[in-house]
N, C-alpha and C positions, 0 to 999 in steps of 0.2 A: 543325342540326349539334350545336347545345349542348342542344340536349334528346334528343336518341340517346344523347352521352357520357353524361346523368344520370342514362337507362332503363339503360345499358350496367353503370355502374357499382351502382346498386339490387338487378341481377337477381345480381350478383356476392356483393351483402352478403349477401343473402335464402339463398347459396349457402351462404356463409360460418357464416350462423346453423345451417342443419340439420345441415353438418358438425360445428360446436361439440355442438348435441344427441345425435348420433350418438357422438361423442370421449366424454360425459357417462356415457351409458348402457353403454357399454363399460367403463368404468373403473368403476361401480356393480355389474355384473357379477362383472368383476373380483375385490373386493373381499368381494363377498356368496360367491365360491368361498375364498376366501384366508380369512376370518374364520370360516364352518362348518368348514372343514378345524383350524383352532385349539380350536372350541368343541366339538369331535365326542369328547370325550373325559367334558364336561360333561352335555354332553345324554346320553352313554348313562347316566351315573351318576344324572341327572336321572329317566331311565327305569325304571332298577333301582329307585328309592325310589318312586316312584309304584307301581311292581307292589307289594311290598314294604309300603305302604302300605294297596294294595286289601287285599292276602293278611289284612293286621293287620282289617280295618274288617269282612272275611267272618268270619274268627275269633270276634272280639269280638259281631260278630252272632249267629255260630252259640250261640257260649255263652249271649247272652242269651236267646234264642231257644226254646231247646231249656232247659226246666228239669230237665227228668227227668233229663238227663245232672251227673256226677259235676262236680264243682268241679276246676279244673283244680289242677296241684299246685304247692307254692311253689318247684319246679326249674324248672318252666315260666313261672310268673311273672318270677321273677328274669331268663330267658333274654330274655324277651319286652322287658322294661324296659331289661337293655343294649342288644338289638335297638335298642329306639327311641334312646337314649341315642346308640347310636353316629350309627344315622340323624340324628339332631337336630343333630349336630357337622359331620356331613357335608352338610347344607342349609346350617348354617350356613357354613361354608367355601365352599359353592357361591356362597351370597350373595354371600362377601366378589369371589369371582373376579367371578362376573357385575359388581357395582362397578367395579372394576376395569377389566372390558371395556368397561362404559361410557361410563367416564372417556376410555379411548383411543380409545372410536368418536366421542364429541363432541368431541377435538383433530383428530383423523382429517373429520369432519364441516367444524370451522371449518377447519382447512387448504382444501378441499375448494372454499369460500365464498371462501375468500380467492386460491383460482387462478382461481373462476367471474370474481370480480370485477378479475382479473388480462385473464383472455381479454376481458369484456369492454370492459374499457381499451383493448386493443388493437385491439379490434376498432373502436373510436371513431377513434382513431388512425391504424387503415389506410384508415377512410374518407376521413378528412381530408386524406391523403396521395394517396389516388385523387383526391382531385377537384383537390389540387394538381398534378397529375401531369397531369390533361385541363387544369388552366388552363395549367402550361407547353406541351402540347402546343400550343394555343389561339397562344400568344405567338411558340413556334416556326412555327406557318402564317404568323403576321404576318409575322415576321422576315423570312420565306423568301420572302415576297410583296414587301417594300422591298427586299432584297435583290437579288430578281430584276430588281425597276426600277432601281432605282440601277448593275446591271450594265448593261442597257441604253441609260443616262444615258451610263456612261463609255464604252461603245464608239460612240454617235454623236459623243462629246466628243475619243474619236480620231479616229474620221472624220475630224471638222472639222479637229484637228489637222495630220492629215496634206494636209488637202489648203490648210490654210491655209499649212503647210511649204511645198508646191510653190508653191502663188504666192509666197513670200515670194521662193522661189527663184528663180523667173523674173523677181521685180523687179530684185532683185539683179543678176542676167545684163543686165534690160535698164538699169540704173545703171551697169555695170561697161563696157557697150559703149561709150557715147558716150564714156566716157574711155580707152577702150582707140584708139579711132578720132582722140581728143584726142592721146594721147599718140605713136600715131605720125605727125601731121600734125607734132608737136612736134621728133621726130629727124628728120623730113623739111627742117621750117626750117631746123634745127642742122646738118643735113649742107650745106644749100647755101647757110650761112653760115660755114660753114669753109670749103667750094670756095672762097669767094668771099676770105675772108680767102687761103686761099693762090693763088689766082691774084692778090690784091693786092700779096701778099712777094716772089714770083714777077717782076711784073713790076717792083716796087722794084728788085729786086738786078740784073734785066738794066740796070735803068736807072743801078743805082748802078758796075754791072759799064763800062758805056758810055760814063762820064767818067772825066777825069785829074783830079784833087785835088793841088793845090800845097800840103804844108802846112808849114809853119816851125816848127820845131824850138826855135828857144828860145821859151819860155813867155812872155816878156815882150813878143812881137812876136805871140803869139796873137791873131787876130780872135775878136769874140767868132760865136756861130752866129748866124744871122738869124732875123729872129721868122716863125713861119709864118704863114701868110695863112689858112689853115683853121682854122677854129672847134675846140677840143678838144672832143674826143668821149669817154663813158665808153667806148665798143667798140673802143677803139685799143688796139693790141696798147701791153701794161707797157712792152717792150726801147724804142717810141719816147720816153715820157716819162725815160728814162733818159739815152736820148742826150742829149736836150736838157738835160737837170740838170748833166750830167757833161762836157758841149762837146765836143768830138775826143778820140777815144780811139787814135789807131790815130797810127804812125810813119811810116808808109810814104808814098814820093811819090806811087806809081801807085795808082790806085783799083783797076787789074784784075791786078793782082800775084796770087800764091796766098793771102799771109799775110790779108788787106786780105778777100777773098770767103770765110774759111772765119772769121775775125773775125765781120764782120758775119753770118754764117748761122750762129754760134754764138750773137751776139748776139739776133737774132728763134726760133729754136730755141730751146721750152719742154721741160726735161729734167724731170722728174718721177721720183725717185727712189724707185723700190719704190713702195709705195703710203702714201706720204706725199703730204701737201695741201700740201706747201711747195714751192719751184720756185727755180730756180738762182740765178735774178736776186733772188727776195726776200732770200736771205741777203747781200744786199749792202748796202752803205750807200746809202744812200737821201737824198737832203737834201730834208726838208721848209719847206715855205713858213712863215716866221711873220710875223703881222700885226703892223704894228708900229703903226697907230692905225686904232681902227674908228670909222666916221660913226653917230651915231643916225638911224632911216629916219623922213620926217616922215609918209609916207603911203604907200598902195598901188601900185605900178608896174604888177601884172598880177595877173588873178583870173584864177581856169580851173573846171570843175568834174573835179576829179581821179579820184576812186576814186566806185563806185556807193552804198558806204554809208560810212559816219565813219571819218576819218582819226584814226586814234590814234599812230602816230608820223611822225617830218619828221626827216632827219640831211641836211646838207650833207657834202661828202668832204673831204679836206684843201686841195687846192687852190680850193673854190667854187666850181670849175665844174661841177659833178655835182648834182642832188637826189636822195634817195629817201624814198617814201613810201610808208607802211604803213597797210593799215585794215581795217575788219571784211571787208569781201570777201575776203578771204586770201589778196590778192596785196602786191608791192611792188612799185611805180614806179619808173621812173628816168627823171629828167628833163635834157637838157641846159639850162644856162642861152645863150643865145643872145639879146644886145642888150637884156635886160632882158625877155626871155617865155623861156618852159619848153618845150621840144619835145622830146615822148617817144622816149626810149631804147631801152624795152625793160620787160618785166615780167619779174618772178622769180616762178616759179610753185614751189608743192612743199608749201606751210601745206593743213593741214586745218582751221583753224580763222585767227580774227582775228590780227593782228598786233597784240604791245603794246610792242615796241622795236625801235628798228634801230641800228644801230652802226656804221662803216667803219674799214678798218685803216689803218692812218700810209701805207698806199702808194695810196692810191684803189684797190684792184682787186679788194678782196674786201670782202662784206659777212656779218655774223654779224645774226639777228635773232631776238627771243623770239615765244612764240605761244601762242595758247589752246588749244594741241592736246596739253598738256605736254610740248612737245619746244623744241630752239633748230636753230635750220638757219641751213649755212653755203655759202655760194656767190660763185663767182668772175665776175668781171659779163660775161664773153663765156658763161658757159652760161648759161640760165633754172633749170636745174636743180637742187636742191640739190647739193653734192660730199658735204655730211655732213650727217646730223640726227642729233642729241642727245636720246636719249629716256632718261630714269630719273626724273625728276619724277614724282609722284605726281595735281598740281594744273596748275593754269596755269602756267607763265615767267613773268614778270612784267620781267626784263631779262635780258640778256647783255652781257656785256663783253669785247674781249680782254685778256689780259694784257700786260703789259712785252713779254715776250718773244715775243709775236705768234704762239706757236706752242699757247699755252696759251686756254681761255677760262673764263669766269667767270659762272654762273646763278643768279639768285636766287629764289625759286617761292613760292607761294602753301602749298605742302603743309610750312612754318616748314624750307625748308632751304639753304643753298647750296653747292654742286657745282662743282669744279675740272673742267676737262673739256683732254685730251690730243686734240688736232688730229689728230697722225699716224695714232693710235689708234684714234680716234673712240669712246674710250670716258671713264668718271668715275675717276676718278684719286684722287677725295679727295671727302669730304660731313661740310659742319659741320650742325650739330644746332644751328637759332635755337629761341627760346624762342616767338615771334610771325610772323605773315605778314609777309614779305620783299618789299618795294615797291619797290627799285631797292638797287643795285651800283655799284659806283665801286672800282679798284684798279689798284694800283701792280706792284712787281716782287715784294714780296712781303708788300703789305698789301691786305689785302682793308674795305672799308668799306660797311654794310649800313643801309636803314633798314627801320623794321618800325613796324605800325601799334599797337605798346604804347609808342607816343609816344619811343623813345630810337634813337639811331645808335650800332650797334657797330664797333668796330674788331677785325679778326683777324688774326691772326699765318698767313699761309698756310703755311710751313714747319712748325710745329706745331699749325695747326688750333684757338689757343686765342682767347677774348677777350682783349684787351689793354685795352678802355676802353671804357665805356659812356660816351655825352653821353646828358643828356634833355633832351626838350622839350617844352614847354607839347599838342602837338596831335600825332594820326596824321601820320607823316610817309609824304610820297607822292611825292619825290622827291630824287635827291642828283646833284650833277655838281661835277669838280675844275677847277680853274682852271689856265689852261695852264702855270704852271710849276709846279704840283702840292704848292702852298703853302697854300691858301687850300679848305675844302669848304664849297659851297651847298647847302641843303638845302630842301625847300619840306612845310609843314606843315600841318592842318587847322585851325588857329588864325588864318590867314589873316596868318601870318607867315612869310619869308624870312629864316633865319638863315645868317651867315657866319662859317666856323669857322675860326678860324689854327691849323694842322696844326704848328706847330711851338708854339703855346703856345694849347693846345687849352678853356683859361676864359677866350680872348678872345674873345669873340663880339659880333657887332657884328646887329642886327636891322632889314628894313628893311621897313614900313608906308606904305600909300599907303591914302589915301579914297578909298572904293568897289570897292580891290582884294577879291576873295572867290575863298579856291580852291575852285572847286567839285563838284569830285571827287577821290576815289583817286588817281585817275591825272592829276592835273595835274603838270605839268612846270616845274622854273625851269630856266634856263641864266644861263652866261658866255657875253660877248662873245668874240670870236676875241682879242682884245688882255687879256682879264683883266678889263678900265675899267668896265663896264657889268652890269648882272644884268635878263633880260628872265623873265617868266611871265605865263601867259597867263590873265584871269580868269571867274569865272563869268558878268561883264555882256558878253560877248563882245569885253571891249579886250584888247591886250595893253600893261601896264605895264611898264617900261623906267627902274631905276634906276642915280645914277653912285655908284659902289663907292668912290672917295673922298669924297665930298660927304654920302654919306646918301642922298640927297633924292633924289624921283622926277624923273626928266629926261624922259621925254614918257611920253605916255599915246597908244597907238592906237587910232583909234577902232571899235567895236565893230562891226565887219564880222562878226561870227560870233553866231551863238543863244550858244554855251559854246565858250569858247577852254581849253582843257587841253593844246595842243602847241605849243610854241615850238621851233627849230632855228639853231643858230650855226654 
């Protein structure tokens, strides 16, 4: 092919050369008509002196020739001598022109040389450009040749795509099934555990409809209520734990009166106003339990294997009869406590990812927990279901907390932020901007208290969203919890120091070290005891250390039941 283009382009030049000779001899032509027609005036004067010349040369002959003949006369000499005189002026002038013409045929000439060697410049030129013109052709067939492969690349590269799409898609469908067939075994249980709860109201109130109630009127002759013989349960309807807090609510003699049945079925009747998550009975006062001395534990009462993979957090409720527990599997447990063993409650299902807190509200019956799915979900312990999840985190939850007001809660996230969050709403309400990752939350009615792993704890002003105080400390801090009268903040650090912060004179701090304690993660936990007295964390030699909060000094030591202890629960 590249020797075709090379004959192709040759037989072109070879074209190129006879037309230049051809263009040559035309313009020579030319030229040779253009310049006679100039000089056509010279040559005939040229001509006349030649005749003119002969005429003289026969003359001169004749006379010498012929002696016998008369001498010619000095009229005719004289005539003859202008003759030539003029003739002589007149060659010479002819000279000067022919010069002249010369001159302008050898500019006429060099021009001539100077376009030959213009054309063939050019003609160098156009070859060079032919042969560049077959090498792009040359580069163009290559192009056209990868080009055509490389289309062929990307439509089998669809293909596959397309048909990698479809299976993805059918994974999808067959992932989306089994929990589609989960979820409604899930409203299946739910529904015939509500049957079950209201045929248990149901048969209450005929039973409570069916006695006479004596009660006494003045308060000082009150009995008090008798303790019940059933084990408390997290799945007991709130309205029972109320009665019992509250003793006798009701005036009336008769149990089967009007006032006395539409009481009590107002009482177990949950009202849910609009779609608000709060309920009739929580806005009521509530009296919680306080401990008024806690025992240190010397040892283990019961092991279980609880969740399938690592528990990351443990919250007891407010009354300690409740557990829940949180871990990578992405569920939460709920355990009764019964005679010193755990028997399951129930699980909270609704995390797409691990659980990294869990929290209970002052009434046992709702739990808020953080998650690795960057959301916090909120759930009431008779659904499994979440009521709310909380998504606008960027990163992981890292904790939640509620607020004072129990209708607010409080997130702290890996993505440096924390998040007010409106219950009713279910939406973010407010978001401070921290400077470092946000490892736990701790707050009041309207302080908010953070630590973050640039080794400091800030304090914020939730009503203005500002800093109010930075502490530092020595190490990343990896946990915070308040002391129940909301005097005192623990903090737990990677220095393998517990520091205690007096919230009302915030440069007292008291530090508390044990040999062999080591936090061994992020996510290790301190706590208070239920009574304030004690600070328990759990360390990296699998013990949990346990010191007394007046003394200093470590008060027992647990022994290392666990590979890494990081959760501790009061």
């Amino acid at each position: 092919m590249i020797m075709a283009a090379s004959q192709r382009a040759r037989n072109s030049e070879l074209k190129q050369i006879e037309t230049w000779k051809r263009h040559v001899i035309r313009q020579l032509k030319y030229r040779n008509r253009t310049q006679t027609s100039v000089f056509q005036e010279l040559i005939q004067s040229y001509h006349s002196l030649l005749e003119k010349s002969k005429q003289r040369a026969l003359i001169t002959k004749g006379i010498l020739g012929s002696g016998s003949r008369p001498s010619l006369t000095e009229d005719s000499l004289t005539s003859l001598q202008t003759t030539t005189g003029e003739l002589a002026y007149q060659v010479v002038e002819l000279q000067q022109r022919i010069q002249i013409k010369e001159v302008t045929l050898d500019e006429q000439h060099t021009k001539l040389y100077e376009v030959q060697n213009h054309l063939r410049d050019l003609a160098s030129e156009h070859s060079v450009l032919q042969k560049s013109v077959a090498e792009v052709q040359t580069r163009n067939r290559l192009l056209k040749q990868e080009y055509d492969s490389l289309l062929e690349q990307h439509q089998n590269t669809e293909r596959t795509y397309r048909q990698e799409k479809l299976r993805s898609s059918e994974i999808l469908e067959n992932m989306i099934l089994p929990k589609q067939q989960a979820a409604v075994r899930m409203n299946h249980r739910n529904e015939k555990r509500v049957r079950a709860r209201e045929a248990s109201l149901h048969k209450e109130l005929q039973m409570a409809a069916s006695k006479n109630v004596n009660i006494i009127e003045e308060s000082v002759n009150m009995s008090p209520p008798r303790p019940s013989s059933r084990p408390s349960s997290p799945k007991s309807d709130p309205s029972e734990r109320l009665e019992r807090s509250h003793g006798p609510l009701f005036r009336s003699a008769s149990a089967t009166s009007p006032r006395i049945i539409s009481s009590i079925r107002g009482l177990f009747e949950r009202k849910i106003r609009g779609k608000s998550v709060c309920r009739s009975e929580e806005d009521l006062y509530i009296p919680l339990g306080v401990c008024l001395v806690a025992r240190v534990p010397t040892k283990a009462i019961f092991t279980m294997d609880a969740h399938e993979l690592g528990i990351n957090a443990v919250r007891f409720s407010t009354n300690s009869n409740l557990l829940a527990t949180g871990g990578t599997d992405r569920v939460i447990k709920l355990w009764g406590i019964e005679a010193g063993t755990l028997q399951n409650r129930g699980t909270l299902d609704g995390s797409n990812e691990g659980i990294t807190s869990i929290e209970f509200d002052p009434t046992g019956t709702r739990i808020l927990a953080a998650s690795y799915d960057k959301s916090a979900l909120f759930w009431r312990l008779e659904d499994s279901v979440p009521k709310v999840t909380l998504t606008g985190h960027s990163r992981k939850v890292t904790a939640a907390r509620f607020k004072y007001s129990q209708r607010q809660v409080v997130t702290g996230s890996a993505d440096r932020t924390v998040k007010i969050w409106d219950l009713q709403r279910a939406a973010c309400i407010q978001t401070i901007e921290v400077l470092s990752f946000c490892s736990d939350v701790v707050c009041s009615e309207y302080l908010i208290i953070s630590s973050h792993y640039d080794r400091k704890i800030r304090f914020w002003d939730s009503r203005a969203g500002t800093c109010t105080q930075e502490v530092p400390l020595q190490g990343r801090v990896t946990s915070l919890d308040l002391c129940p009268n909301h005097r005192q903040l623990l903090s737990c650090s990677r220095d393998d120091i517990l520091q205690l912060v007096d919230l009302r004179k915030s440069n007292d701090r008291v530090a508390f070290r044990a040999e062999g304690f080591k936090c061994g993660s992020d996510s290790t936990k301190a706590i208070f005891s239920p009574d304030g007295s004690f600070l328990a964390a759990g360390s990296a030699d699998g013990a949990v250390y346990i010191w007394n909060v007046n003394t200093g000094n470590l008060e027992k030591r647990l022994p290392d039941m666990h590979s890494v202890c990081t959760v501790t629960a009061s």
